[in-house]
Structure formats: C-alpha cells, structure tokens
N, C-alpha and C positions, 0 to 999 in steps of 0.2 A: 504493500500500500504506500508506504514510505517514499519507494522507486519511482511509484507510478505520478505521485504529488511532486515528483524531485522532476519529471521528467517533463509534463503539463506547463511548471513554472520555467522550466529550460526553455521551453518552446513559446511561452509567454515573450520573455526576455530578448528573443531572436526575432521578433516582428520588428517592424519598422512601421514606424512613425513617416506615414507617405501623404506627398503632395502632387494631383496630377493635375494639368489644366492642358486644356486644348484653347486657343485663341485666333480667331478667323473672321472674315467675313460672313460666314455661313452659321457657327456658331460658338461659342464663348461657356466654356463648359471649365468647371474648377472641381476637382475631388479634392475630402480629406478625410484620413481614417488612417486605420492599425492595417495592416498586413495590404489584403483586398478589401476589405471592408471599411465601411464608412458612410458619411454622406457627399454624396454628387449633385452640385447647383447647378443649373441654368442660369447664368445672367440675360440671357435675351427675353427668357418666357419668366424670367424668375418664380420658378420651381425649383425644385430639389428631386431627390429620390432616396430610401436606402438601400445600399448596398451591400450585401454581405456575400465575402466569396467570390469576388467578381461579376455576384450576378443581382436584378434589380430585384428589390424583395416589395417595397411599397413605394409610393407617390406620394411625395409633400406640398399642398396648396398652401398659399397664403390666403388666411379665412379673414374675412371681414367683422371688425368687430361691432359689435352693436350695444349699443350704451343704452343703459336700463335708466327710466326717468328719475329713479332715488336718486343714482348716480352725480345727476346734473344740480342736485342740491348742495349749495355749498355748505362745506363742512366747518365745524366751530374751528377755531383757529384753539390750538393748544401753546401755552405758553413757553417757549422755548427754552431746554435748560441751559445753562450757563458754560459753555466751555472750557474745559479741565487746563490751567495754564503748562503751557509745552516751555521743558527745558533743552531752549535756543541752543544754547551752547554746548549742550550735552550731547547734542544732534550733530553740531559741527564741525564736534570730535572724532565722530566716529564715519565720516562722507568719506573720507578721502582711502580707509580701510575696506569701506563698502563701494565705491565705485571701483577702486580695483580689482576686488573678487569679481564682482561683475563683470567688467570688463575682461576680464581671464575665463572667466564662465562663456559670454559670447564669443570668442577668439576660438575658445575649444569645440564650442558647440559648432561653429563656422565649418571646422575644421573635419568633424566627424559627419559632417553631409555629404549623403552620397548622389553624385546625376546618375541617373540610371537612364533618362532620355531626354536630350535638349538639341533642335533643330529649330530652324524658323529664319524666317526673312521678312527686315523692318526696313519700311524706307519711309522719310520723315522730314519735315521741311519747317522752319519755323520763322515767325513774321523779322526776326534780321538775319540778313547771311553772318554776323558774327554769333548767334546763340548757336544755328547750327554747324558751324566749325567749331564752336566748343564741345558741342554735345559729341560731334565726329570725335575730337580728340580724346574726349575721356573713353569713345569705343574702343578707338586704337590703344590708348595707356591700357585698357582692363585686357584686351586680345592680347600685348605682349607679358601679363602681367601672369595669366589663367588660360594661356591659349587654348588647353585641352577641351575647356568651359566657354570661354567666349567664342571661340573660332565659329562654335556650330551654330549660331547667330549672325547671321550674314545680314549687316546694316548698310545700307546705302543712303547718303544725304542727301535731302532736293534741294537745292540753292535757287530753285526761282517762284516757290512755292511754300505757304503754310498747311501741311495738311502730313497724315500718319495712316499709313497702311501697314497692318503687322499680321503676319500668318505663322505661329510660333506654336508649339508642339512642345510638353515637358512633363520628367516628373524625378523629383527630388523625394531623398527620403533622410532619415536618420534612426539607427538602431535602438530599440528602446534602451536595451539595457546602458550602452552606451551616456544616454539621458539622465536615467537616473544615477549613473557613476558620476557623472560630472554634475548633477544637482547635488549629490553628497557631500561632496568635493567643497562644491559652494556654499552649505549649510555649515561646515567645520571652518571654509576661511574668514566667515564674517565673526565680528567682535559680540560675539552671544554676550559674553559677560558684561558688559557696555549697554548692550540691547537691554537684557532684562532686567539692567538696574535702571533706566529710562523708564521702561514698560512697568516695574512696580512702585516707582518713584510716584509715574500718574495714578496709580493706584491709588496709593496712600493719602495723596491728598485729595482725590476726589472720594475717599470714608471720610477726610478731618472734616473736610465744607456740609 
C-alpha cells in the first residue's frame, strides 16, 4: 500500500504545470492545466471548456447575472474599524532580504521552463519608424540572446504602416515538483523571524486597542 501511495505521489510530482495557446487570425485559443488536463478559453467566443486527458469533458458559458430587487437596496453602511498601525520601519528592514529571495525564486523559476513548442510569425508596424526599430532591436538583442527560443519566432517590421498580424503557435511548461523545490527554497530564504515578529507585533496591539 505504502508502494502504491509512494508511486501515485511520484507521478503527481512528474506532471507539468503547462501552458498552451494557439494565436491567429482564425482563432485565439489559450490552455492551462497539470499534465493534459485543465481549462481551454476561447478568446474570440469567450468560452472555455474542460479538459481532462486531452480530451473535452464539458463546456463553460458565461451566465448572465440577474440581480434580485433586495439586492438593489442599499445596505446600512457599517462603521468602519480603525486600522491596526503598521511598523514602517520594521517592513523596510526586511524589503531588500525579500526582494532578493524573490528575485532568485523568479530567475530559477525562469530557468526550469520548459518550450516544448514555439513557432509563429509577427509582422508589426507602429505609428513612428523609431518605436518600430526599437521594438526590431530588442527582437534581434533576445534572438542572439535565446536563439534556441527566439529564433522560432520569425518577426518582420513594417516601417510604412501601424498595424500587427501575428500567427504564433506555443506551449511552455514547468515541472511540478521542480515548483515546489524552488517554493521551498523561497519559504526558508525569507527572514521568517523578522516576519513573525511584525505579524505578532500587529497582533498585540490590535488585543491592547
């Protein structure tokens, strides 16, 4: 039994955490979900569906809501309580500890994404030929940067036109377990002891008031 729960959570941990979208003129389709499974929007019909398995289980509408006439009665106004004072200083000891971790957390998270498919072609023009020579150049700096990643994105500039046509095809994942390693990770670099002396600080004095 032991084996069988050791094996279940193995294979939990081995899913990925996937993003797929398709983006066209024809249609504009985004998935998100664990393995094959998840939900798939429509942006053009905006619907959804779910999906489990790769395959379509149900259909999601956007339901109309309908407001009941109690509803439209306005409600007593309740007297607002008083906001527990926040130690400033206490907070802006601990920023510079906390946006590191973080920033080490997104770096690695960046890092452990997998492409598993990325093709497409954008051609794009915008109202000065210098935005779109900028925007050209930041395509070329990321192609020599991630050629592996950029390359398969083929951008062309319009210099005598504002206007965006993109036909792009993709799907990025990241491994769970992966995720929770490096949430771990993050949970132990931030300054807990800092935190929960803040977090009981407000405590206390919002029993003294």
């Amino acid at each position: 039994m032991l084996i069988f729960i050791l094996i279940i959570i193995i294979s939990i941990l081995l899913l990925r955490l996937r993003i797929r979208f398709v983006l066209d003129d024809f249609q504009k389709i985004v998935f998100l979900g664990l393995g094959y499974s998840g939900i798939e929007i429509d942006l053009q019909t905006k619907t959804g569906k779910i999906v489990i398995g790769g395959h379509s289980l149900r259909e999601l509408k956007k339901k109309s809501k309908k407001i009941k006439p109690d509803k439209l009665k306005k409600k007593k106004q309740k007297p607002k309580k008083e906001k527990e004072p926040v130690a400033i200083f206490d907070i802006l000891k601990i920023v510079p500890d906390c946006s590191a971790a973080f920033w080490r957390y997104s770096i690695a998270i960046l890092k452990s994404v997998i492409v598993e498919e990325l093709n497409g072609d954008i051609s794009a023009g915008f109202d000065s030929p210098d935005i779109t020579g900028k925007v050209f150049g930041y395509y070329q700096a990321a192609y020599y940067a991630v050629p592996a990643v950029v390359g398969r994105v083929n951008f062309q500039p319009d210099w005598t036109e504002s206007r965006f046509d993109a036909s792009v095809r993709g799907s990025i994942a990241i491994p769970l377990y992966k995720i929770l390693y490096r949430s771990t990770v993050l949970f132990f670099s931030l300054p807990l002891r800092d935190i929960s002396k803040i977090t009981i600080g407000r405590k206390e004095r919002s029993h003294d008031g």
